[in-house]
C-alpha positions in Angstrom: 23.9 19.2 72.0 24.8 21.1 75.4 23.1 24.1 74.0 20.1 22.6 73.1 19.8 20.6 76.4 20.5 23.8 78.6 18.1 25.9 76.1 15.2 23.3 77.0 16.3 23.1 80.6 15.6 26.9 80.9 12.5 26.8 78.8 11.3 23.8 81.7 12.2 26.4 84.8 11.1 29.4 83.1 7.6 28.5 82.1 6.9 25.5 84.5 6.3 23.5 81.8 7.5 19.6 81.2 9.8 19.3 78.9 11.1 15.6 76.9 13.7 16.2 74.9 14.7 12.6 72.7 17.5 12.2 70.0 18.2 9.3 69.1 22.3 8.4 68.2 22.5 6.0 65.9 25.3 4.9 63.8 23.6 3.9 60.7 20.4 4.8 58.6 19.2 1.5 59.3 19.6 2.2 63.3 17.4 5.2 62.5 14.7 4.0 61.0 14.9 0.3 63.1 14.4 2.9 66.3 11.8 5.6 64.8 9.2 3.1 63.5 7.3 -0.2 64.3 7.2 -1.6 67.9 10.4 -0.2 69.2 9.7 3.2 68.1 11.6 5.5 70.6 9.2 8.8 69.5 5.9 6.7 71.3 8.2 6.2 74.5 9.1 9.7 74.6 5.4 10.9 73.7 3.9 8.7 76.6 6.7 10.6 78.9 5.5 13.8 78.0 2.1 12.8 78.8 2.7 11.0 81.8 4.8 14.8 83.5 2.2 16.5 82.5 -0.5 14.5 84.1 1.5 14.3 87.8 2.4 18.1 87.5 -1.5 19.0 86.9 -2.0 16.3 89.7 0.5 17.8 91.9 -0.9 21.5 91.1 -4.4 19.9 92.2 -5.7 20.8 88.3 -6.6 17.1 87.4 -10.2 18.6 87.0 -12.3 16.8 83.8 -12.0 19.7 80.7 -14.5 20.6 79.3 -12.7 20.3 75.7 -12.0 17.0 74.0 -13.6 14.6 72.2 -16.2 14.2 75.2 -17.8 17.2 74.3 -18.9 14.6 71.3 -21.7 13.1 73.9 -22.9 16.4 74.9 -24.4 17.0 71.4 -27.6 15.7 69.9 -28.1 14.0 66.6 -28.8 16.9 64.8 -25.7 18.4 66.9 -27.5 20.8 68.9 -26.4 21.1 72.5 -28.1 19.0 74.8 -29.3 20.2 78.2 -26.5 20.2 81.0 -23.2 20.3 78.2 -20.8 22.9 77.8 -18.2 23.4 75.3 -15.7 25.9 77.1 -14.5 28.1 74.1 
């Protein structure tokens, strides 16, 4: 568990990168799967997290420009889904 925790550590200071490491210790199977699913479900908790550091660090690094990838990229194209004037896809 050390291993692992220093092994993402470095992978966090080496690349710049937020990193959310989760385990859940449980004692039983029932713990488990009382933890993993419905609305205590640790993994959505840990998802939002990762989500949330990576939003303040592009924040913080002044990169909290709109993409240009995404699913609004959807209201760029006409009904025939040709391009419309003034869109851009970015690939």
């Amino acid at each position: 568990s050390q291993a692992t925790s220093s092994g993402l550590m470095n992978v966090g200071i080496q690349t710049s990168t937020p990193v959310v490491y989760g385990v859940l210790n449980v004692n039983t199977e029932q713990q488990a799967l009382d933890r993993a699913t419905g609305p205590d479900n640790h993994g959505i908790s840990w998802a939002q997290t990762a989500v949330e550091m990576a939003l303040l660090r592009s924040s913080a690094l002044g990169m909290n420009k709109k993409s240009s990838m995404g699913f609004s990229d959807a209201a760029k194209l006409g009904g025939g889904g040709e391009k419309k004037e003034g869109g851009s896809f970015g690939f």
